[in-house]
N, C-alpha and C positions, 0 to 999 in steps of 0.2 A: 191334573195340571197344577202346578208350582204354581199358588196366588202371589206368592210373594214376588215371583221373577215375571210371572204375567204382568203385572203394576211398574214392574221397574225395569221391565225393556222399553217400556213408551213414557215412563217419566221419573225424573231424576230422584226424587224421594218420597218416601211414603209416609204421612204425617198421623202419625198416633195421637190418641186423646189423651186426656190427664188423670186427674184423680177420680175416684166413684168415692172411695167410702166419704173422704174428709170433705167432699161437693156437698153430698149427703147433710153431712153433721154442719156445714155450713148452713145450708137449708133449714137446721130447725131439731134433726132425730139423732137420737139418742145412739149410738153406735158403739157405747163402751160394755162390750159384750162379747163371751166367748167365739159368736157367732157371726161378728163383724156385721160386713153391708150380707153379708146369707140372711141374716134377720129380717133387714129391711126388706130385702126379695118375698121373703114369706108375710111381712103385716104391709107393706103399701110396695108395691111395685110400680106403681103407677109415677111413684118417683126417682126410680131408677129410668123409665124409660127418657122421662123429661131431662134428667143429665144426660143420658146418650143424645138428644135433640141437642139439648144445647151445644156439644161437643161437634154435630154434625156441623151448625149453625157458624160453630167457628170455625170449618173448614178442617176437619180431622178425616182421613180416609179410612181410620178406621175404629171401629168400635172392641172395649174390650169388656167383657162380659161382669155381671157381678155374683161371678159364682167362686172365684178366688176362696175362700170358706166356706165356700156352703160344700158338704160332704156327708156322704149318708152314715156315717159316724157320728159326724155333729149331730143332725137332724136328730136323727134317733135318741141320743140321748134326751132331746127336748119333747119326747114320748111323741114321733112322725111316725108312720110306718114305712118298712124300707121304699117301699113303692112310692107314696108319699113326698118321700126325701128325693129319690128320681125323677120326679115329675115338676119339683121346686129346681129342679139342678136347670133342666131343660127348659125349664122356662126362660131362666135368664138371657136363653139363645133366640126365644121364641119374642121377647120384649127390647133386643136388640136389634132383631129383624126387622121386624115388624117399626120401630122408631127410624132403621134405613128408609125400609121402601116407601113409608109415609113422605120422611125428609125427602128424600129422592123424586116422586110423584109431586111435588108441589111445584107449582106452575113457574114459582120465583126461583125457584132454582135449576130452572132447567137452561137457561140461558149459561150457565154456569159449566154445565155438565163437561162441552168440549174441553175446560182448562184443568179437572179432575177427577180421576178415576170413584168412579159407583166404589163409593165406601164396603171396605171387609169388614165383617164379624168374629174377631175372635174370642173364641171361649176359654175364660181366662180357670186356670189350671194352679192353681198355689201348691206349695211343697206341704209334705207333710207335717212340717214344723206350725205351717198354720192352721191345723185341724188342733194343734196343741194349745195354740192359742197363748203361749209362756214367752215368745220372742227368738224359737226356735230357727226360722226361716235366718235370723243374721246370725245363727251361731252354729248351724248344720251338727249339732253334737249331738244328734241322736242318732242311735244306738241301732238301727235296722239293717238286714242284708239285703243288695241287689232284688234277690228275690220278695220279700214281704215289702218293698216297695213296688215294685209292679202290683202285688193282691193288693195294697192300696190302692191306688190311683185307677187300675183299672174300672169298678165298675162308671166311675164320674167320666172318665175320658169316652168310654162308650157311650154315656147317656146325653155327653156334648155335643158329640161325633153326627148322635142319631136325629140330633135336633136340627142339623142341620146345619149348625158353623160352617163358615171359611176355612178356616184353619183355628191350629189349638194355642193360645200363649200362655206356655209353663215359664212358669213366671219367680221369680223370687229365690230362683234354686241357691240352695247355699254352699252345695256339696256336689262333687261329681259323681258319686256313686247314686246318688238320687239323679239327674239327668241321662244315666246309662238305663236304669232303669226306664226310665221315659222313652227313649231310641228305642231301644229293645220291645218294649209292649207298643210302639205306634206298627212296628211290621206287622202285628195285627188285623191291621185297619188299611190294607191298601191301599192307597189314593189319597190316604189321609197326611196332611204336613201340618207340622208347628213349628214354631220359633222355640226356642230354650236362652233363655237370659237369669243372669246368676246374681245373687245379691252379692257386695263386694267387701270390703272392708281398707283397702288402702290402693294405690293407682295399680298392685301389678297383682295381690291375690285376693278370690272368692272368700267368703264370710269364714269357711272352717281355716280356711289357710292356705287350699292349691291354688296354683297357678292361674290365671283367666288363659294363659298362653296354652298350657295345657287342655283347658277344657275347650278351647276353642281347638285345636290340634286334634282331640279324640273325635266332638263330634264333626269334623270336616269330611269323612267318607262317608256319613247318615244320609242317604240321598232323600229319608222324607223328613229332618231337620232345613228348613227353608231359611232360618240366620239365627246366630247365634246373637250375644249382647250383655247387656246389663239393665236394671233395674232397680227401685229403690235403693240408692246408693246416693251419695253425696256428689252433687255438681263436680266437684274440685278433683276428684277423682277419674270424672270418664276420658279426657284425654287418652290419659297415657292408658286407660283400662283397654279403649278401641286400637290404639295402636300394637297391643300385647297383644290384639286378637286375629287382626288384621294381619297380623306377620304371620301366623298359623292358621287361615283359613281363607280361601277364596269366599266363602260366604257371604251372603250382606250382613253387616252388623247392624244389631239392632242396641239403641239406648234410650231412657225413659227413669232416670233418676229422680229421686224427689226434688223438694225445692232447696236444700241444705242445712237442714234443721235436725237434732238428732231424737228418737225415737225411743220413750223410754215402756219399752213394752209391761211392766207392771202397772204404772197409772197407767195405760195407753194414753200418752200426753209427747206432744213435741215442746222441745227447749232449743234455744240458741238461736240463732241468725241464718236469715237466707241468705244466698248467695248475690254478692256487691253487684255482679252487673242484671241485666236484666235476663230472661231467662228465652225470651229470643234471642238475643244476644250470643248467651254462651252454646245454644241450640246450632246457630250457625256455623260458630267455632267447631264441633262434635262433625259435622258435616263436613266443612275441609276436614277434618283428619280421616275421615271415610265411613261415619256413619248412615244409612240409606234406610233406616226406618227412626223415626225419633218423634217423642212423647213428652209424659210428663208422669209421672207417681205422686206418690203423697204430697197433696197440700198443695198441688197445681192446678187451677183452674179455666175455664175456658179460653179467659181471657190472653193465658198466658201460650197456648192452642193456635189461639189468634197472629199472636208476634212472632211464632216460627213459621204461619201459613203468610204473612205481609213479604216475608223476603224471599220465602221458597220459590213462588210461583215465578220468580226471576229468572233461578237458575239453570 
């Protein structure tokens, strides 16, 4: 079954959570590292689970995993053994589960329950750009075919798959030749659906330079693609990015942009200014134009979780 069209035959949107890594580094740890919030997952996980809490806390339906870097490439190089690095991937599934059905079981929230769907788990799935850890993922310039992108992704997607996700969110894609790849190795996995959302670079193309219109157009006949979208992208952008997408797919789109600041993947450091209105605000806006899953990426936090869950439960 389709989690994604189960959640949104009986309500109007599905409220994704915000940031993992920069919650993190708000919190106190260190996170400048080739290994991202992967790191954190392997020395204190016990913090990762407490950001999925808090994110349930403000009303998110769904949890996104913090395995976005963590890859048995990485791993390994930090002397893991494959198996090791497997059992770190999986657990992020096991530590987002596990923060639902706690959240879920608590006695205060159960009065709750009838106005909210039981929060999904997705395991969040980064392009290959971010096992590079260079600032790949907004610039899709690397150099792989179709194929040695599927022998990447594969053995992570299986060890997400087996932990027991909801569904998978490949996330961050910059390039359409790396989302074809992902279509293609999820027919492996029957029964298995994910979202695919593309990182952007201005209102109408993806990071290396196609189209959204297009990539939204290709995967439209993927029946285990559940919606397509965007992600870490700049606010000012997703209007018209949903509307490109919208015209080429019955899908639901998915958006979860950072907060508007731009990303300078060498320092790992953001510069510049958020976006002027408030970020419920422009959340709303994204929803009339036909967004039906919506978040938050880098640099958003619960709070802000909060202000797209104050007006949703209206509509």
């Amino acid at each position: 079954m389709n989690p994604i069209q189960h959640i949104l035959d009986e309500y109007p949107l599905i409220v994704l959570d915000g940031a993992m890594a920069t919650e993190l580094e708000r919190q106190g740890h260190d996170l400048n590292d080739s290994l991202w919030s992967a790191k954190i997952l392997h020395e204190h996980p016990e913090a990762i689970k407490r950001v999925h809490k808090d994110y349930f806390e403000a009303g998110a339906d769904c949890a996104i995993t913090a395995s976005y870097q963590a890859t048995v490439e990485g791993y390994v190089q930090r002397g893991l053994s494959e198996n090791e690095a497997l059992e770190l991937i999986q657990s992020s599934v096991r530590i987002a589960v596990q923060a639902r059905d706690e959240f879920w079981a608590e006695a205060a929230n159960a009065a709750n329950q009838q106005h909210r769907p039981k929060p999904l788990v997705a395991a969040s799935v980064g392009p290959y750009g971010a096992f590079l850890a260079d600032g790949s993922e907004y610039r899709g310039d690397y150099e792989l075919s179709e194929e040695q992108l599927v022998e990447f992704h594969r053995p992570r997607m299986k060890a997400l798959i087996e932990a027991g996700a909801d569904i998978l969110a490949c996330e961050t894609i910059p390039c359409l030749v790396e989302a074809k790849a992902i279509a293609r190795l999820l027919k492996e996995f029957p029964g298995t659906y994910a979202w695919i959302s593309f990182s952007a670079k201005d209102g109408q193309h993806i990071s290396n330079g196609e189209t959204a219109a297009a990539c939204a157009e290709w995967l439209n006949d993927h029946e285990q693609v559940a919606a397509v979208g965007l992600n870490c992208t700049l606010p000012k952008f997703i209007p018209s990015l949903i509307q490109e997408m919208r015209s080429h797919t019955d899908k639901p789109v998915v958006v979860y942009p950072n907060l508007g600041e731009e990303y300078d993947p060498v320092t790992k450091t953001w510069h510049g200014h958020t976006c002027a209105e408030t970020f419920g605000q422009s959340a709303r806006q994204w929803y009339e134009a036909g967004a039906r899953l919506i978040g938050g990426c880098c640099r958003t936090q619960p709070q802000d979780i909060k202000e797209i869950v104050a007006w949703s439960r209206e509509v």
